[in-house]
N, C-alpha and C positions, 0 to 999 in steps of 0.2 A: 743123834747125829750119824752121817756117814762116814767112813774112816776111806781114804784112801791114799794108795802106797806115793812115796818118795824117792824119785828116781834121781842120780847124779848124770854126770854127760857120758857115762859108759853106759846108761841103762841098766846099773846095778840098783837096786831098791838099798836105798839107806837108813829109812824111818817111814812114818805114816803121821797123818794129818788128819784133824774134823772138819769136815766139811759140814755147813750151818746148813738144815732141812729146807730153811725160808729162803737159799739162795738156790742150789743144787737137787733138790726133792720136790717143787713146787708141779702143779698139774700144768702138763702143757696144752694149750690152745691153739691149736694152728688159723683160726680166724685172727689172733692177738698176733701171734707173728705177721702172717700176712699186711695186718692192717698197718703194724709198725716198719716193715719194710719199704711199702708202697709208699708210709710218710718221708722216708728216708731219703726216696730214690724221688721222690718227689721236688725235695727240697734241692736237688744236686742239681735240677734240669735247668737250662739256662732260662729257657721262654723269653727270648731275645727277636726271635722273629718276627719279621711284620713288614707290611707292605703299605702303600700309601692310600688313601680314596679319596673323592673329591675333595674334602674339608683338609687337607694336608697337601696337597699338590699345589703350588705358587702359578698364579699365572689364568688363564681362564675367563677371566672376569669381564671382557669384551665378547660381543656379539661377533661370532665370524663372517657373518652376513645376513642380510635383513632379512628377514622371515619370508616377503612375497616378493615373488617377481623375478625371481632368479632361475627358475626350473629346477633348483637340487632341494633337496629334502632340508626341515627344520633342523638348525643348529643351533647351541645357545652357547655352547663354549665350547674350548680346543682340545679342554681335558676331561671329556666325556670318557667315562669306560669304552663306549667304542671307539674309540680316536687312537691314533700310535701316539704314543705317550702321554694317555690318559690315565684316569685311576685304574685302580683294580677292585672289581663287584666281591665284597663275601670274603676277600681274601685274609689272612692269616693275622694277626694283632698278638702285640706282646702281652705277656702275662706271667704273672704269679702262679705254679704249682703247685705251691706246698700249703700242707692245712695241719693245721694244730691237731698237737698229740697230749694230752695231757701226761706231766709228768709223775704221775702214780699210774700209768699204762703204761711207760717208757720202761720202768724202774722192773716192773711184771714182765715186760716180754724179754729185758734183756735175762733176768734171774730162768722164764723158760729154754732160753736160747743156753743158757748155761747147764741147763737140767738135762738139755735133749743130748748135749754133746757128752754130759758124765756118766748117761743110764746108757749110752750104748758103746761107752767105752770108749769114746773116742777122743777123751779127754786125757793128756799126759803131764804131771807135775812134777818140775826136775829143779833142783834143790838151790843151783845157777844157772845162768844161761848165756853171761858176759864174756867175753873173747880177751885173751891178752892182745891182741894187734886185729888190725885191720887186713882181713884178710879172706878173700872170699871161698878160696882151697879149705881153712882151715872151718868156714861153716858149714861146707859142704861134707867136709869131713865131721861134724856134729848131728849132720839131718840123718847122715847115713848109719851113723852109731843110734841115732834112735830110733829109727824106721820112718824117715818122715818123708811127704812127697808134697798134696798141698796142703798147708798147714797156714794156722795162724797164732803166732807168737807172741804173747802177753806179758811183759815187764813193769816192773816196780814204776820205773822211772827210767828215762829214754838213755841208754847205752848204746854210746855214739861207734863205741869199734863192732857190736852187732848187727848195727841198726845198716851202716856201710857196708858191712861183710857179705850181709845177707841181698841188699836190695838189688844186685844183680841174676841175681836166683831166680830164675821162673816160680808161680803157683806158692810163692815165700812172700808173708807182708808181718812185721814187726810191729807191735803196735804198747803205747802205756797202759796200763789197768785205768786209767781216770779217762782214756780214750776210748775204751771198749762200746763195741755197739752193735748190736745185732744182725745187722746187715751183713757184718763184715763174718760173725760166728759161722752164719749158716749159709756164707759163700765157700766156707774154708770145711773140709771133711772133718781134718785134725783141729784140735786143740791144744799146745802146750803153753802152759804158765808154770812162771816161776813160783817158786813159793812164796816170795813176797810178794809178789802182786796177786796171790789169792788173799793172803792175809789182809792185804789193804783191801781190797775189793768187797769181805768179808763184812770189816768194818762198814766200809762207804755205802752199803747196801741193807744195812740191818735196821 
């Protein structure tokens, strides 16, 4: 197991911790991140867009004038793609996104995401992280005690005077340990978690 140190909110090291090999020591695959972000950002996209074609447009279904004898060119309806307020050829249709990730590749890429941020140090575990009030002076005076710029913040369980403190912070997101997800890891440079939310994490991951 890896050991690493115990910081409180002063950045003083107060104890040390195991860190489990199969969460934090794992080989990282940058194809397995990749693939697990692209499912991520996949599943967020709306694919709401779309435009109409003949088979959806009301209206048409009368000849605009009889085939011969008129001198203008063949017409069969008003809502031809070439017509003003006709369909639209090829254009854009909604859709689904996202594609299945199976959940033992989920569970892998978040454990490397976790491995990438502890082997290059850029992972910090501080002993609490809960604010006595709501107050966003007083987290800003927290990030600065710990050297923090953009960061992403991992708790036990959701701490509502931190979770307020913080979210006006630029490059600052707050997040629960049963929340965590790889996206979010290796959007964010830093990492701090509390120390109960590695422990739980520990568990939930083993």
């Amino acid at each position: 197991m890896a050991m690493a140190k115990i910081y409180n909110q002063e950045k003083n090291v107060v104890g040390e911790m195991d860190l489990t090999d199969d969460i934090f020591s794992v080989e990282v695959k940058p194809e397995i991140l990749h693939f697990v972000v692209r499912a991520f950002r996949n599943a967020r996209r709306a694919g709401t867009v779309g435009v109409k074609n003949r088979a959806l447009i009301r209206g048409g279904g009368k000849k605009p004038w009889r085939q011969k004898g008129t001198g203008r060119a063949r017409a069969g309806s008003v809502r031809s793609p070439l017509w003003k307020g006709g369909a639209v050829v090829h254009g854009p249709q909604a859709r689904d996104y996202s594609f299945k990730v199976n959940k033992k590749i989920r569970r892998l890429a978040l454990k490397m995401a976790l491995t990438s941020r502890f082997v290059q140090d850029d992972m910090l575990i501080v002993d609490k992280l809960d604010l006595n009030e709501i107050k966003t002076k007083a987290f800003v005076g927290l990030r600065e005690r710990l050297g923090l710029k953009k960061v992403l913040i991992v708790v036990p369980e959701e701490y509502k005077n931190l979770t307020l403190s913080a979210r006006n912070v630029p490059g600052v997101q707050v997040t629960t340990q049963d929340a965590l997800n790889v996206y979010d890891i290796l959007r964010h440079p830093q990492l701090v978690m509390e120390q109960g939310a590695v422990e739980k994490l520990q568990e939930r991951l083993q």
